[in-house]
N, C-alpha and C positions, 0 to 999 in steps of 0.2 A: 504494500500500500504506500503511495504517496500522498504528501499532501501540502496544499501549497498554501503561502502566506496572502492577503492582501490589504496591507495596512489601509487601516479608513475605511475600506469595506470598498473602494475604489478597483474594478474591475477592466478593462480596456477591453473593447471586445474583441480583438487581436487573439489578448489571450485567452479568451472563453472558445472562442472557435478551434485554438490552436489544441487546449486540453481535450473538448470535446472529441476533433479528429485524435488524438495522442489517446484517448482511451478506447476509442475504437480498430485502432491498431497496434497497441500493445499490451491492455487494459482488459477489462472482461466484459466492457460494453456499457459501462456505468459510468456517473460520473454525479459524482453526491455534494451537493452544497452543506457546508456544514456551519451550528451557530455560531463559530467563531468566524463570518465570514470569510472562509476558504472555499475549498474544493477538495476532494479524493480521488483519485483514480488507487481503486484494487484490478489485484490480479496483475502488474506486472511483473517478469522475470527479473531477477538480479541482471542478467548478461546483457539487457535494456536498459537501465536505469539509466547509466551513464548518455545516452542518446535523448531519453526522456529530459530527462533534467537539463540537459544543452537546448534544447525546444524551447523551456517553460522559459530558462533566462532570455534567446532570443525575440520573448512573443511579449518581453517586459514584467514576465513574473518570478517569482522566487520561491523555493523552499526552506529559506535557512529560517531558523526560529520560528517554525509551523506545527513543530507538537513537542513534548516535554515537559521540563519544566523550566521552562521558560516563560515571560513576558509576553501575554498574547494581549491580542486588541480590545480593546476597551468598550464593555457595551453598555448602550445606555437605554 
């Protein structure tokens, strides 16, 4: 499972279309908005990641600091 960050809740649809296509080709078809305004794609292989994750930066999105225990986005 991945999952990406989007501070402010701020979207580009660049990268909503780019995840969408990225979960239907390496993904299992899903593509899950979650309360922390993010995203998920399951179901990809390890031997992808590194592919996926060059997509998500290209399309203006990020995974660092999107689950953990970390500092996530502030809701109100």
């Amino acid at each position: 499972m991945l999952r990406t960050r989007s501070p402010g809740g701020i979207i580009p649809a660049q990268l909503y279309l780019a995840l969408d296509d990225l979960s239907e080709q390496y993904g299992n078809h899903t593509l899950r908005a979650t309360t922390r305004q993010g995203f998920q794609i399951h179901g990809i292989l390890k031997k992808n990641l590194k592919t996926v994750m060059a997509t998500i930066v290209r399309n203006l999105g990020s995974t660092l600091g999107a689950c953990g225990d970390l500092n996530r986005n502030v809701m109100a």
